[in-house]
N, C-alpha and C positions, 0 to 999 in steps of 0.2 A: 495323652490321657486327660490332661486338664480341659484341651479344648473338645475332646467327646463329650466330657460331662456337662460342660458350658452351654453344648449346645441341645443336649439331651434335658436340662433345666429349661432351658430356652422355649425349644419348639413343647415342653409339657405349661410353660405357662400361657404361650400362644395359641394352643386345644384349649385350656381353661376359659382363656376372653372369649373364644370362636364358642366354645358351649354356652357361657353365659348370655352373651347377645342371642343364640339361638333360639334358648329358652323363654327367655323375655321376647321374641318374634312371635313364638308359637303359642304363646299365652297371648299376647294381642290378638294374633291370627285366629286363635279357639272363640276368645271372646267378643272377635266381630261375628262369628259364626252365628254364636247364640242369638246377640242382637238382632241378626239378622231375621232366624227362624222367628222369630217372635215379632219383630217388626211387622213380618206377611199375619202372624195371626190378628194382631191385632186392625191393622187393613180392612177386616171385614166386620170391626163397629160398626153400628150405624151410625152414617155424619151427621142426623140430626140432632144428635146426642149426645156424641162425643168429637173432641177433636185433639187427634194423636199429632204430639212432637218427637221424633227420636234426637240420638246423641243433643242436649240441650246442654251449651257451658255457660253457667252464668257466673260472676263476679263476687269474689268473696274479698273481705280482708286480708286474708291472709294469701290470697291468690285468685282459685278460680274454683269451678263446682262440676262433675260434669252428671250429669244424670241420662241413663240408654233410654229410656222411655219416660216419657210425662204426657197422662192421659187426662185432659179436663172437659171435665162432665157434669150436665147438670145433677150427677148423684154426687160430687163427690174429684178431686184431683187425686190420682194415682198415679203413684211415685214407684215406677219400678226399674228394678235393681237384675241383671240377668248374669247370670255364672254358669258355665261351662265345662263344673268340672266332675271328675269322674272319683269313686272308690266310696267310702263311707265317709260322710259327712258330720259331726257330731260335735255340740258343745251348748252353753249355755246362751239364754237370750242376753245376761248381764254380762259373761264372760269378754275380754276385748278382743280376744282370740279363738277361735276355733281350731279344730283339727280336722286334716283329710287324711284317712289313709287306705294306701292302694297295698292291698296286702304284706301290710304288715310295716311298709314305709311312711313314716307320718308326718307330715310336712303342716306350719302353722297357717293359716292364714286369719287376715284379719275379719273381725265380726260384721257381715255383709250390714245387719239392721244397726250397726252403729252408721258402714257407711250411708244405711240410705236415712237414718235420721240427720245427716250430716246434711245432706241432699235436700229436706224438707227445709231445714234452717237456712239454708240460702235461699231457698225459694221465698220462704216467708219475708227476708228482708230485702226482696225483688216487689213481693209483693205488699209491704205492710199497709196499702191503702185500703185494701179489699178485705184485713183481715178485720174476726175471725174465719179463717177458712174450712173445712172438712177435709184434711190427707188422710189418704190409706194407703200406708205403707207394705211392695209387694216385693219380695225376693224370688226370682224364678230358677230351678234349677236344671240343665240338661237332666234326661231321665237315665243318663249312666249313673248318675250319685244315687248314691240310698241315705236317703236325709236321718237322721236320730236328732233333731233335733224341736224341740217346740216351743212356740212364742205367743204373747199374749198382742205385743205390740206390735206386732207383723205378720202378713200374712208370709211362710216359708214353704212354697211350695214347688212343684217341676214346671216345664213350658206347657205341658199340653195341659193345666190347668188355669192359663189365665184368664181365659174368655170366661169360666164359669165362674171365678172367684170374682173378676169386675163384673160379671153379669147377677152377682147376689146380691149387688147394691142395687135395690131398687126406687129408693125414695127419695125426692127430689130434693135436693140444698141448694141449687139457685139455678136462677134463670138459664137462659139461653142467652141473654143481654149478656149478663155478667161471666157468662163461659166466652164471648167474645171477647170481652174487654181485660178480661184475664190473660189470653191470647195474645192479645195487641202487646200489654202488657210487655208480654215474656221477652215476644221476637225485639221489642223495641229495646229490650236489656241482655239480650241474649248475646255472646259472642261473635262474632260469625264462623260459622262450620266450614272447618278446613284443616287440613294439615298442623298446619304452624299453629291452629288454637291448641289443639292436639297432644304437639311438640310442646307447648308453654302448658298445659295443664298439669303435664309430666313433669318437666322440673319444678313445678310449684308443688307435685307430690311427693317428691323426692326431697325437696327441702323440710319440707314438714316429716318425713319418716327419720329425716338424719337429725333434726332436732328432738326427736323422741326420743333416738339413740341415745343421744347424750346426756337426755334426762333420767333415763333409767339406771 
């Protein structure tokens, strides 16, 4: 009797690990998708104008930065941010937290334009030679969410709007010089793209969320 339940506890907390690593797979897996789809649109800038870097990990204090897209242009460096998720989307711009929920199940996650102001601030102290700079901060979201959300300091929109939302900046804030040298800039401070940058971005995320824990 003892050892059915032993093993009945047992094999219920070894489905628990096997879900959780799952979940954590298939949220990676969703959100290389997005990346991805959005990577090709962006492809079809013009390279006279702009010059697209994806997955970018650059170096913070407290660990590492990673930003899915950084688009510099002589209108302007956009900073964007891609999510992949599905159900109603809702919360405030200053809130730390948002809500998704998938009929009626409502899971927290954290505020996408915190993380990507997070994102510009590492950029800045990459680039603080060049500053002041112009960022515009973009959150894109698969068109399964229905966003309810609005923002003054970002732009919060789906994938098949970001050619038009970077294509409304029209007016020029610097050279083509200085969009290079911005460039040089980045790759010369950038991580290198790989796996294992990847793996160490993650536990440097992971440290910072468990020291949150224990503050709140």
């Amino acid at each position: 009797m003892e050892d059915g339940l032993l093993t009945t506890i047992l094999a219920a907390a070894i489905f628990a690990v096997i879900m959780y690593f799952f979940r954590l797979l298939m949220n990676r897996l969703k959100g290389k998708v997005g990346e991805k789809v959005v990577a090709r649109m962006l492809g079809r800038l013009p390279g006279d104008k702009y010059i697209v870097l994806d997955d970018v990990t650059v170096p913070t204090p407290r660990g590492s930065n990673q930003i899915d897209h950084l688009i510099i242009s002589i209108f302007g460096i956009f900073v964007l941010e891609t999510k992949n998720y599905t159900g109603w989307i809702y919360g405030s711009e200053s809130a730390e937290y948002w809500t998704q929920n998938i009929y009626g199940n409502k899971n927290k996650l954290y505020n996408p334009t915190f993380q990507n102001a997070g994102h510009i601030r590492a950029l800045r102290r990459v680039l603080k030679d060049f500053e002041p700079l112009p960022y515009i901060s973009i959150v894109a979201f698969s068109e399964k969410a229905d966003l309810k959300v609005t923002a003054k300091q970002s732009h919060i929109i789906y994938w098949g709007q970001v050619g038009d939302v970077i294509g409304s900046y029209d007016r020029e804030r610097l050279s083509w010089e200085q969009v290079l040298a911005i460039r040089d800039c980045i790759e010369s401070n950038r991580l290198e793209p790989g796996r294992e940058t990847n793996r160490e971005h993650i536990r440097n995320v992971r440290k910072i969320k468990e020291k949150k824990g224990r503050n709140h």
